[in-house]
PAROTOR-674761 format. One record per residue (C-alpha): x, y, z; residue number from 1; residue in one letter. Coordinates in nm, 2 decimals. Example, Ala and Ser with C-alpha at 12.3 -4.5 7.8 and 13.67 -1.06 7.14 Angstrom:
<recs>
X  Y  Z  pos  code
1.23  -0.45  0.78  1  A;
1.37  -0.11  0.71  2  S;
</recs>
This chain:
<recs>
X  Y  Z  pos  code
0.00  0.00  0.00  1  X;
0.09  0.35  -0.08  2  X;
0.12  0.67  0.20  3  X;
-0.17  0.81  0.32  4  X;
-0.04  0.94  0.68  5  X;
0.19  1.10  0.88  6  X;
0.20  1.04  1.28  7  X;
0.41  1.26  1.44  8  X;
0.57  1.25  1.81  9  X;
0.59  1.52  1.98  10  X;
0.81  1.60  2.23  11  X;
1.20  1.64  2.09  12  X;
1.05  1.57  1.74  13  X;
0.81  1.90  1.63  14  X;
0.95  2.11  1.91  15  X;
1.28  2.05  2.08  16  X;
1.12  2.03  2.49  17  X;
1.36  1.72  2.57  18  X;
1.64  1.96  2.59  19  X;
1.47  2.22  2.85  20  X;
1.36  1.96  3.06  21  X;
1.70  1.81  3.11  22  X;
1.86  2.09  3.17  23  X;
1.61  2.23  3.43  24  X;
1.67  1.91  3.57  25  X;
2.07  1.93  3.56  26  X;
2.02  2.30  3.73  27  X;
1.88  2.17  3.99  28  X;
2.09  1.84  4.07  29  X;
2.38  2.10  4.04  30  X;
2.24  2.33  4.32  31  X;
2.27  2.04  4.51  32  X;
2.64  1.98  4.46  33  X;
2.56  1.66  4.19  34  X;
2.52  1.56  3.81  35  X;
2.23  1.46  3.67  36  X;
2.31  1.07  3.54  37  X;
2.25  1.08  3.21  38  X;
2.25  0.69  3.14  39  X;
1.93  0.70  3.40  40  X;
1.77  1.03  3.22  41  X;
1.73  0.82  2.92  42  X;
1.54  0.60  3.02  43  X;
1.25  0.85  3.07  44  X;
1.29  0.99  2.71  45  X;
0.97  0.92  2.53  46  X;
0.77  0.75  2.82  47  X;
0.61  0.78  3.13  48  X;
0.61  0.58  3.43  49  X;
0.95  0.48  3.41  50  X;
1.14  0.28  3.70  51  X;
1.37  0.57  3.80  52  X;
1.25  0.90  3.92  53  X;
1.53  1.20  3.94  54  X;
1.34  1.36  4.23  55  X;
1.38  1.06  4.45  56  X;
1.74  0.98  4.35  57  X;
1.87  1.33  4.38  58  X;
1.69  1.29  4.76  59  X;
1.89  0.97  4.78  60  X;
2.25  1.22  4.69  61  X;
2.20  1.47  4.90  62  X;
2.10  1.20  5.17  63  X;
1.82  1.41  5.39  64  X;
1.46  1.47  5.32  65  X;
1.39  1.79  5.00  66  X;
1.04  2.03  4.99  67  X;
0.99  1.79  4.66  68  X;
0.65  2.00  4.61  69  X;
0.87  2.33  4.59  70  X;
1.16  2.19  4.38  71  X;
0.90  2.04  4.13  72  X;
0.66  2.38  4.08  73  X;
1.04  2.57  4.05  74  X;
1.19  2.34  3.78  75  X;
0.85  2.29  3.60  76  X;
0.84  2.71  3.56  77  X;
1.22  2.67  3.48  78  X;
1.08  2.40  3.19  79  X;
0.83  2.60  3.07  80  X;
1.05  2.93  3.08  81  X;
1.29  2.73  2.82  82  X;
1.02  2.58  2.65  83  X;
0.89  2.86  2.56  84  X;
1.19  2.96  2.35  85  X;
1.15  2.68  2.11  86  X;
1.06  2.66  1.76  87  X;
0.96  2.39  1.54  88  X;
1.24  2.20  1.47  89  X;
1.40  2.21  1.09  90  X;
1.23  2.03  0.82  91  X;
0.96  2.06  1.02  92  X;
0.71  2.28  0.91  93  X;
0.76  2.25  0.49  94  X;
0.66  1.86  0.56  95  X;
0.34  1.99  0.73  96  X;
0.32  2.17  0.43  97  X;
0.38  1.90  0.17  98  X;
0.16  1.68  0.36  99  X;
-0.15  1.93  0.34  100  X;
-0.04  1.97  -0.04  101  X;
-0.05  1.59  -0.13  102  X;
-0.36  1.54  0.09  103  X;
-0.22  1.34  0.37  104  X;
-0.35  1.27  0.71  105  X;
-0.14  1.39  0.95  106  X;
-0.12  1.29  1.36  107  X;
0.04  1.39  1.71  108  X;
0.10  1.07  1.87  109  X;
0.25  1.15  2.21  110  X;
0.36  1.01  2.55  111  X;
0.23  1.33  2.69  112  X;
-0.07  1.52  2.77  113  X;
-0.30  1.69  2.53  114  X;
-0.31  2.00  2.70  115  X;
0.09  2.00  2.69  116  X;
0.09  1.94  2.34  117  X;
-0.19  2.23  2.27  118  X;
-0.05  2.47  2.45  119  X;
0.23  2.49  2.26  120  X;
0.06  2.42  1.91  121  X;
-0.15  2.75  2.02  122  X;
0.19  2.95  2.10  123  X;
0.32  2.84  1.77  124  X;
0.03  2.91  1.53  125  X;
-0.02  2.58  1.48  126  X;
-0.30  2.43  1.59  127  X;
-0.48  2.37  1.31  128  X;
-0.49  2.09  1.05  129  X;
-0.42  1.84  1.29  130  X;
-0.67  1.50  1.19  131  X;
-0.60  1.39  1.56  132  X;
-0.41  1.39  1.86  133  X;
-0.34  1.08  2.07  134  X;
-0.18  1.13  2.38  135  X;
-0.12  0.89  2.69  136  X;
-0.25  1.17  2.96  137  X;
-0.09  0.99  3.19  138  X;
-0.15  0.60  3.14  139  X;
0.13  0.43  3.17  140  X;
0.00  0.12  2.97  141  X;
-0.07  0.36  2.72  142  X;
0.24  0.53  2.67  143  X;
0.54  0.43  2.48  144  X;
0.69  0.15  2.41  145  X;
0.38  0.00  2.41  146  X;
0.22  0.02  2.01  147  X;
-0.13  0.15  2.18  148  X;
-0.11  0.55  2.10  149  X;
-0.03  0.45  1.77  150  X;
-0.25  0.18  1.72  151  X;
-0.54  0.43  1.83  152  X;
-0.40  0.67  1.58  153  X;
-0.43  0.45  1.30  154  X;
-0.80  0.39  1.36  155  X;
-0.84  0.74  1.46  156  X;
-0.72  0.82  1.06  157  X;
-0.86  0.52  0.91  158  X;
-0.55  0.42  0.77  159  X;
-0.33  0.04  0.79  160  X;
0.00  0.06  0.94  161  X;
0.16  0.01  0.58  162  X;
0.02  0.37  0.48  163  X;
0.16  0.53  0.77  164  X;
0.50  0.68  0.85  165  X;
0.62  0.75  1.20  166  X;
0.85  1.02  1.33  167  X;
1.01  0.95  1.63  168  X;
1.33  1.10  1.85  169  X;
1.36  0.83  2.09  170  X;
1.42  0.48  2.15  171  X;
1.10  0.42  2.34  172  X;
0.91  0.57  2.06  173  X;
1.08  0.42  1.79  174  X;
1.00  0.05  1.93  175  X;
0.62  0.18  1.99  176  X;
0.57  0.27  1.61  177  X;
0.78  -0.08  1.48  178  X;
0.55  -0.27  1.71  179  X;
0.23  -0.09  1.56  180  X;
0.38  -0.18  1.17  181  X;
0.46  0.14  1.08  182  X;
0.80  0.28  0.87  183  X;
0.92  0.46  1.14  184  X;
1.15  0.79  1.04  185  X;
1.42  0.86  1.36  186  X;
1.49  1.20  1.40  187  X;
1.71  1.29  1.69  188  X;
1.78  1.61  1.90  189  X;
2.05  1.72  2.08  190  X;
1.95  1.51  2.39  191  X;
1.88  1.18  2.18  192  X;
2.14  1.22  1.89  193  X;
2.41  0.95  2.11  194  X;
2.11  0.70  2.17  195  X;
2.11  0.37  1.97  196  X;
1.82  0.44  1.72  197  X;
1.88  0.21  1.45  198  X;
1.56  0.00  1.50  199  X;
1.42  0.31  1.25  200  X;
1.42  0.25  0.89  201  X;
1.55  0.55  0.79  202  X;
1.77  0.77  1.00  203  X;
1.81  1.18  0.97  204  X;
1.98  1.45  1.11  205  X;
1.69  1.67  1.07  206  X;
1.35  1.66  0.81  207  X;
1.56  1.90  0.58  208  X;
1.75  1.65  0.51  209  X;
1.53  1.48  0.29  210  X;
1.21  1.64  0.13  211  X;
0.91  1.46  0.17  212  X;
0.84  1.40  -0.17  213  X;
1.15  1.21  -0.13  214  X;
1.08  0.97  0.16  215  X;
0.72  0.93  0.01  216  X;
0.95  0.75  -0.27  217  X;
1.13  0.55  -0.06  218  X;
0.84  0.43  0.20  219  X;
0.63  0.34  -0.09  220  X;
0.50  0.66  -0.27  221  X;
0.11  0.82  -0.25  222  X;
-0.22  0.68  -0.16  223  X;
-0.43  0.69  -0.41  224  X;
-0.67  1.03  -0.49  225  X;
-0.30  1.21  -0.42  226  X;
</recs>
């Protein structure tokens, strides 16, 4: 079958928000007189509900009880304060472009919370032409790895995995789109660029790498009616 969809992840893919949060995160380990461990950090890339939790651990450093309900409202506005600086990433922007040109569904797909994700689609003007957004709000069995967001998605757009390609940053969300069947397109940031990521089929430095008219070719060209 041809392409007849795009499902997009969100976080670290349209807008770069893995970065802020880590670094609000090493601001505040480095108050403390410690270094965020980045081999743990990655685990919680592209999930929720992960076995280690950086506000318990960096408790565990500094070895006496923290106002955890303080630290967490601080570093949250620290978050948002960086997050708010973002842009779509490269690439981005002409493929939702294309896509709207050629007729294509297009998706968010995300380990995150809708009101997350539209808040900053509203910031950036683009919260529009969306065909749906799936988002785990919280469900750990939902989120990635597991295939279920994009599994929803796919019936959401009334497509077969085999007309879909997936755009993901992160290892969790890579193995959540192979498991649904999609062709799954790694794109990493700066916080995933030195993960392992070559489950995806295709690996690029950024969506301006390669025009979509140009992956379309590779994953197997239009649907028909485009």
């Amino acid at each position: 079958m041809a392409i007849r969809g795009l499902l997009f992840d969100f976080d670290g893919l349209l807008i770069d928000t893995e970065t802020p949060s880590r670094l609000a995160y090493e601001e505040l380990y480095h108050e403390h007189g410690f270094e965020l461990p980045l081999d743990k950090w990655a685990t919680l890339v592209g999930t929720i509900g992960a076995d280690w939790n950086p506000d318990t651990h960096l408790e565990e450093l500094v070895g006496t009880p923290l106002d955890q309900v303080a630290l967490a409202e601080r570093r949250r506005a620290r978050e948002l304060q960086l997050c708010d600086l973002e842009d779509l990433r490269p690439g981005i922007a002409d493929y939702l472009d294309d896509a709207e040109g050629h007729g294509l569904k297009t998706a968010i797909v995300s380990s995150s919370n809708t009101d997350w994700i539209e808040r900053h689609l509203r910031r950036l003007d683009r919260n529009h032409g969306w065909d749906g957004i799936v988002a785990a709000n919280g469900d750990v069995e939902r989120a990635k790895p597991n295939p279920d967001l994009y599994q929803e998605a796919l019936s959401l757009l009334g497509l077969q995995p085999s007309e879909g390609i997936a755009f993901e940053d992160s290892v969790n969300g890579i193995r959540a789109a192979k498991s649904a069947g999609l062709f799954v397109v790694a794109v990493p940031n700066p916080i995933t660029e030195t993960f392992a990521l070559d489950a995806a089929d295709l690996l690029l430095g950024s969506l301006d790498e390669l025009p979509l008219d140009d992956l379309l070719a590779r994953a197997g060209g239009l649907g028909s009616g485009h």
